[in-house]
C-alpha positions as CSV (number, residue, x, y, z in Angstrom):
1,X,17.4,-0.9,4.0
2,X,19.9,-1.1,1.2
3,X,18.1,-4.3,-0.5
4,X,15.2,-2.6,-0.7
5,X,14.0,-1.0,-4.1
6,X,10.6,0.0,-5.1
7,X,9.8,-0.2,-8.3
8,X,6.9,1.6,-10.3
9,X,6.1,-1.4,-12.6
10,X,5.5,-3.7,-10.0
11,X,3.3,-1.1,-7.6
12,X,1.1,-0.4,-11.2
13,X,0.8,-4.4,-11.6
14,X,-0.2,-4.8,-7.5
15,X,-2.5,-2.3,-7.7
16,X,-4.4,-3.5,-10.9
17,X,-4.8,-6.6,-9.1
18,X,-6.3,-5.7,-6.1
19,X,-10.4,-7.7,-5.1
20,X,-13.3,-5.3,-6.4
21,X,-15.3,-4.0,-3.1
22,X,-12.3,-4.2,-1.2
23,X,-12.6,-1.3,2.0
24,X,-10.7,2.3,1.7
25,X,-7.7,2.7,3.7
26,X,-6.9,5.1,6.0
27,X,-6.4,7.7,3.7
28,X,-9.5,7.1,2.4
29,X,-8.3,5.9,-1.3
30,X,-10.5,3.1,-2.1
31,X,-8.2,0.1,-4.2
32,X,-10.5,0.5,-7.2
33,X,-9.3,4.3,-7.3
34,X,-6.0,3.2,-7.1
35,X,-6.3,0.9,-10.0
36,X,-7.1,3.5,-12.2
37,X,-3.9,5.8,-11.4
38,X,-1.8,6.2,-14.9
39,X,1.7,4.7,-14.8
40,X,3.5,7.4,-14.5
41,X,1.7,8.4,-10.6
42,X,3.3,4.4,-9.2
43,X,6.8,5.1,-11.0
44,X,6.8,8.9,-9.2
45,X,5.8,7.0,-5.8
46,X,8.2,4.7,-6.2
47,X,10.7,7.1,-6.9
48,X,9.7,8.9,-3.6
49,X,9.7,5.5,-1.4
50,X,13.2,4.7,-2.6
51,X,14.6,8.8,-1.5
52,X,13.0,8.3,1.5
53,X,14.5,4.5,2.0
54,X,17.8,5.5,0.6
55,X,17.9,8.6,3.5
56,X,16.3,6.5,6.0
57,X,13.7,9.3,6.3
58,X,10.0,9.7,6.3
59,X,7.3,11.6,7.5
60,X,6.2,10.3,11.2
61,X,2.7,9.6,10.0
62,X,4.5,6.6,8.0
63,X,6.0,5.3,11.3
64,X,1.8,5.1,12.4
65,X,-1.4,2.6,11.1
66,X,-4.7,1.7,11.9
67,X,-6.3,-1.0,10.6
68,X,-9.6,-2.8,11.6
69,X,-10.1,-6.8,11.3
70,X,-13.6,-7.8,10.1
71,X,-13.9,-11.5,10.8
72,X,-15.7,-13.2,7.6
73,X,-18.8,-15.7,7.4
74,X,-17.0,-19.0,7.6
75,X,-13.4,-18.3,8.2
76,X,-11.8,-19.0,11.7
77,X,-10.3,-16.2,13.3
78,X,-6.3,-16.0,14.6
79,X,-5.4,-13.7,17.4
80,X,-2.3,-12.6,17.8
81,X,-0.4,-10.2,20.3
């Protein structure tokens, strides 16, 4: 994982340009919460993300997701295994 490198500037900019309405994750932080996190919250997770890449350690829970597919009106559905 040594070409990987998070960086706070660009989690700030993905995060700002997440869809309105858009469904909480897991956690339970909606993307419009997240949008309005200052700066300074996306350049401390990225700080955090590049420890824990640079040890090649994490909490389990980050080894672990859940995530549920709503087909759309109008959109064709792709199953995969």
């Amino acid at each position: 994982m040594d070409n990987v490198v998070m960086d706070g500037d660009a989690l700030h900019k993905a995060a700002k340009a997440t869809k309105p309405g858009t469904a909480a994750g897991s956690d339970g932080w909606r993307p419009a919460e997240l949008r309005w996190l200052p700066k300074r919250a996306w350049e401390l997770r990225a700080q955090l993300t590049n420890l824990m890449l640079g040890k090649a350690a994490s909490p389990s829970s980050y080894y672990h997701a859940f995530f549920t597919a709503i087909p759309k009106k109008g959109k064709e559905v792709l199953l995969f295994s």
